[in-house]
C-alpha positions as CSV (number, residue, x, y, z in Angstrom):
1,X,12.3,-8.2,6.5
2,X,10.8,-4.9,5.1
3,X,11.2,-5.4,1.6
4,X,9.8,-7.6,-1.4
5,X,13.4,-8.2,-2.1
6,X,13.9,-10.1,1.5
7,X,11.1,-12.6,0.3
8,X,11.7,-15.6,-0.9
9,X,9.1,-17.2,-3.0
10,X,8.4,-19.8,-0.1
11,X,7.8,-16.9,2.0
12,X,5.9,-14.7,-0.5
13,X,3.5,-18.0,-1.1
14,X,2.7,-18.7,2.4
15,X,1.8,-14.6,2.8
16,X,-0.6,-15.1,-0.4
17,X,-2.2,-18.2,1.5
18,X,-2.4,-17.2,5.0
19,X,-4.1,-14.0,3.1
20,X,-6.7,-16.2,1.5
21,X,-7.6,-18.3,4.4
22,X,-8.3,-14.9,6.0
23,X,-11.5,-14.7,4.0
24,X,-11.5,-10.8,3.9
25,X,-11.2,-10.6,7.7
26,X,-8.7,-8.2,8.5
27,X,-7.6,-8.8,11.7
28,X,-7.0,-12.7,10.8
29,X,-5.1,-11.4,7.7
30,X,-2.9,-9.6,10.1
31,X,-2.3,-12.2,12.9
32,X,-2.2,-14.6,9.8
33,X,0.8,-12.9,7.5
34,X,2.8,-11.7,11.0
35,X,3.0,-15.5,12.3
36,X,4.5,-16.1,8.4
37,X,6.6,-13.3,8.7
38,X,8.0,-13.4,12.7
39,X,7.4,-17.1,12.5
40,X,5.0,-16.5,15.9
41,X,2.6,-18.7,16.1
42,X,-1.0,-17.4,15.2
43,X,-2.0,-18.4,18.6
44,X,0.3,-15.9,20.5
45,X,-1.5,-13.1,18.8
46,X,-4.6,-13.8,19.6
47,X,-4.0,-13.9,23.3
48,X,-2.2,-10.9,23.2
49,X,-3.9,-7.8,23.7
50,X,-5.5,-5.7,21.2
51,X,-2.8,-2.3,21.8
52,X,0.2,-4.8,21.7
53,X,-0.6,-6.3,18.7
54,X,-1.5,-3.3,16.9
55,X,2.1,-2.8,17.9
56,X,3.2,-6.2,16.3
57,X,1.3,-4.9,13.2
58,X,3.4,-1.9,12.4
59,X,6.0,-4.7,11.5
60,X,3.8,-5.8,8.1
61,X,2.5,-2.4,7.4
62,X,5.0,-2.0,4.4
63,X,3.3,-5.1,2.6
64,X,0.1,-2.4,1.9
65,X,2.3,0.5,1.2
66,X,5.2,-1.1,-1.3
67,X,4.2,-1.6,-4.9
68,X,4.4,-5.4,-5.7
69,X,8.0,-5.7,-8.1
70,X,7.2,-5.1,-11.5
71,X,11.0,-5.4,-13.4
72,X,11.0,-7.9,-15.4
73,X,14.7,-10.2,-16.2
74,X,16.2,-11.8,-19.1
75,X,18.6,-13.7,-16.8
76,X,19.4,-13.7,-12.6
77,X,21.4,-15.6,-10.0
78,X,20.6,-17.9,-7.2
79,X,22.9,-19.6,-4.8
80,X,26.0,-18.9,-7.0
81,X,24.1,-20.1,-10.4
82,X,23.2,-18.3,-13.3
83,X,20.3,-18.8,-15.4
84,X,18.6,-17.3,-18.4
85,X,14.8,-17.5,-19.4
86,X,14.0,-18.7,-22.9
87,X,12.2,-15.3,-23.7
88,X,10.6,-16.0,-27.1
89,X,7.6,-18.2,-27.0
90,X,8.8,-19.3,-30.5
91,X,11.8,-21.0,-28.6
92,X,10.1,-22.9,-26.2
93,X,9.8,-26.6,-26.8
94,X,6.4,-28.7,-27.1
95,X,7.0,-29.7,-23.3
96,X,7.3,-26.1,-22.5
97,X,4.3,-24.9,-24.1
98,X,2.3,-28.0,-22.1
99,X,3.6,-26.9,-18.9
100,X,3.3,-23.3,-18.8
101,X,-0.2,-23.9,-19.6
102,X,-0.9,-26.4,-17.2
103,X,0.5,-24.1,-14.7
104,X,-1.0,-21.0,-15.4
105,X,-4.4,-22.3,-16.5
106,X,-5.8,-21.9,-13.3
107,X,-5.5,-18.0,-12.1
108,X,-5.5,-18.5,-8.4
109,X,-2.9,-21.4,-8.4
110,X,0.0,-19.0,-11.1
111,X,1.1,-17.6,-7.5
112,X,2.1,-21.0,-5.7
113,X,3.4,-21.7,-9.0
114,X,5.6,-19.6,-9.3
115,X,8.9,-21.8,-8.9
116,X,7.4,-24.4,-10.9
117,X,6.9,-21.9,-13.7
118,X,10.1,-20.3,-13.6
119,X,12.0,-23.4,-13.4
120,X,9.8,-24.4,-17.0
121,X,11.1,-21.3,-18.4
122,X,15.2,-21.5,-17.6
123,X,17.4,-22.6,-20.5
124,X,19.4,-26.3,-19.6
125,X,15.7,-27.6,-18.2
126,X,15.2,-30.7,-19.8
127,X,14.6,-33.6,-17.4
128,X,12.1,-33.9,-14.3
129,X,15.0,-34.1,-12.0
130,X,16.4,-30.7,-13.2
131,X,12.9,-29.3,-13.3
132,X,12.3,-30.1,-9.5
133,X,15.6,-29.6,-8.7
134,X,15.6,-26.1,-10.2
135,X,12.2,-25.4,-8.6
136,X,12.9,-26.1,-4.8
137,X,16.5,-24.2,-5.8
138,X,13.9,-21.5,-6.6
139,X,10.9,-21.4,-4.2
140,X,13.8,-21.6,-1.1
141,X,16.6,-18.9,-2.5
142,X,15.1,-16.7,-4.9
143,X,13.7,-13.2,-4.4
144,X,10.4,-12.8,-4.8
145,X,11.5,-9.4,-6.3
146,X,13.0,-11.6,-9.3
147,X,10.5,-14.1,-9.6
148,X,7.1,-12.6,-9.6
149,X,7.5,-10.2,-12.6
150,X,8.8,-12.8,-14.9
151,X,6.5,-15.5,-13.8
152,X,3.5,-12.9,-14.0
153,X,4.8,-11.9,-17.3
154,X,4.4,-15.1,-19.4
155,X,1.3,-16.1,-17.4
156,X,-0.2,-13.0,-18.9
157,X,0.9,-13.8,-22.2
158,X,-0.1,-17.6,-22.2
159,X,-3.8,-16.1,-20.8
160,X,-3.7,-13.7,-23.8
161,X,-2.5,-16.4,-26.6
162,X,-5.7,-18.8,-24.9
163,X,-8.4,-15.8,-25.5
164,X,-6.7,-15.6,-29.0
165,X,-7.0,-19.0,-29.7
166,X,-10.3,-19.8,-28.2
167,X,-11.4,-16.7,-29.9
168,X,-10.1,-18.2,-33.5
169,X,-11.6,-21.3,-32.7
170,X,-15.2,-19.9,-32.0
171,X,-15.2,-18.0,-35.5
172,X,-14.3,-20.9,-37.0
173,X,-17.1,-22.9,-35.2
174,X,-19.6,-19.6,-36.1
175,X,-18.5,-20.3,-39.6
176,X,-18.8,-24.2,-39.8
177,X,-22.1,-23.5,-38.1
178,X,-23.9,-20.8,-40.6
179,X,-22.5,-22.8,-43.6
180,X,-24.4,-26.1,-42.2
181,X,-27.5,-23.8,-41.8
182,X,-27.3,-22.4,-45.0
183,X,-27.1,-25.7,-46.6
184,X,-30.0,-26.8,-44.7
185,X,-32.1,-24.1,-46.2
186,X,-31.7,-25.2,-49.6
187,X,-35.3,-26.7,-50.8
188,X,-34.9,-30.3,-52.5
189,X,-36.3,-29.1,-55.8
190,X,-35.1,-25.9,-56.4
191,X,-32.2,-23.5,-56.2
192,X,-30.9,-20.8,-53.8
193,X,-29.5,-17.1,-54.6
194,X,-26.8,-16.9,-53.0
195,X,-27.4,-14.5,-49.9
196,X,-31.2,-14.2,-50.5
197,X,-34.0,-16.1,-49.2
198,X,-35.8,-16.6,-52.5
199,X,-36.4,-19.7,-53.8
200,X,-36.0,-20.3,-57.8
């Protein structure tokens, strides 16, 4: 295993959390992601001795040196199957739309959610038992090469369409807000210019 393409997305997950629990230490980190990676536990690095396991390290140093996959796919293969991503947002269903949000509303959850997310996104997905059986299909057998791209891809979008919408729905709260104030202003007995502050 010296490659993002030898990940699955089970594996890549477990690296991103044993990273985390790390808290920024980076000798945990390292005992941490090898025990995920060699499958030894975490205990048999820390008795081993400082030289050795710098040893054990060399085995993960391509994790800091290889560029995280960045090539996005229309349509790819697991275990024999074929599927293809409904690309246009304009495409997806109501049910789509729900659950890409849910899942991508929180940043630090998108990456152990990746299988859930791609699984939302395949063409033919329209019952929960498809969904989660599509999901586990993914998380297990698919590269992580494959996955995190496209998942990453349309998180970034949905981010992008909230900003946009939030943003629409501020000026339009702005708006609602200065014409209450405006009409506030208006003195019982008289009249007021529009745009100045002089009362008739």
């Amino acid at each position: 295993m010296n490659s993002y393409k030898d990940l699955s997305i089970l594996k890549f997950q477990e690296i991103h959390n044993a990273i985390l629990i790390s808290e920024g230490n980076e000798i945990r980190e390292a005992y941490n992601v090898l025990s995920v990676i060699t499958e030894v536990s975490v205990e048999t690095y820390k008795a081993m001795k400082y030289k050795d396991f710098q040893k054990e390290c060399e085995k993960i140093a391509w994790l800091s040196d290889a560029p995280l996959p960045d090539k996005y796919v229309n349509e790819f293969e697991c275990q024999g199957e074929k599927f293809t991503i409904v690309q246009h947002a304009t495409d997806w269903t109501t049910e789509q739309f729900i659950s890409m949000s849910t899942l991508t509303k929180s940043k630090e959850q998108i990456v152990n959610n990746i299988h859930l997310i791609l699984a939302t996104l395949t063409k033919g997905c329209d019952t929960m038992t498809e969904h989660n059986r599509r999901s586990a299909l993914f998380q297990n057998h698919l590269s992580i090469e494959v996955a995190y791209p496209t998942a990453f891809f349309f998180a970034q979008f949905l981010a992008t369409l909230s900003q946009t919408s939030q943003f629409s729905s501020h000026v339009k709260r702005k708006l609602k807000s200065a014409k209450a104030i405006g009409k506030s202003k208006k003195m019982p007995n008289g009249s007021q210019e529009s745009g100045v502050g002089i009362i008739r």
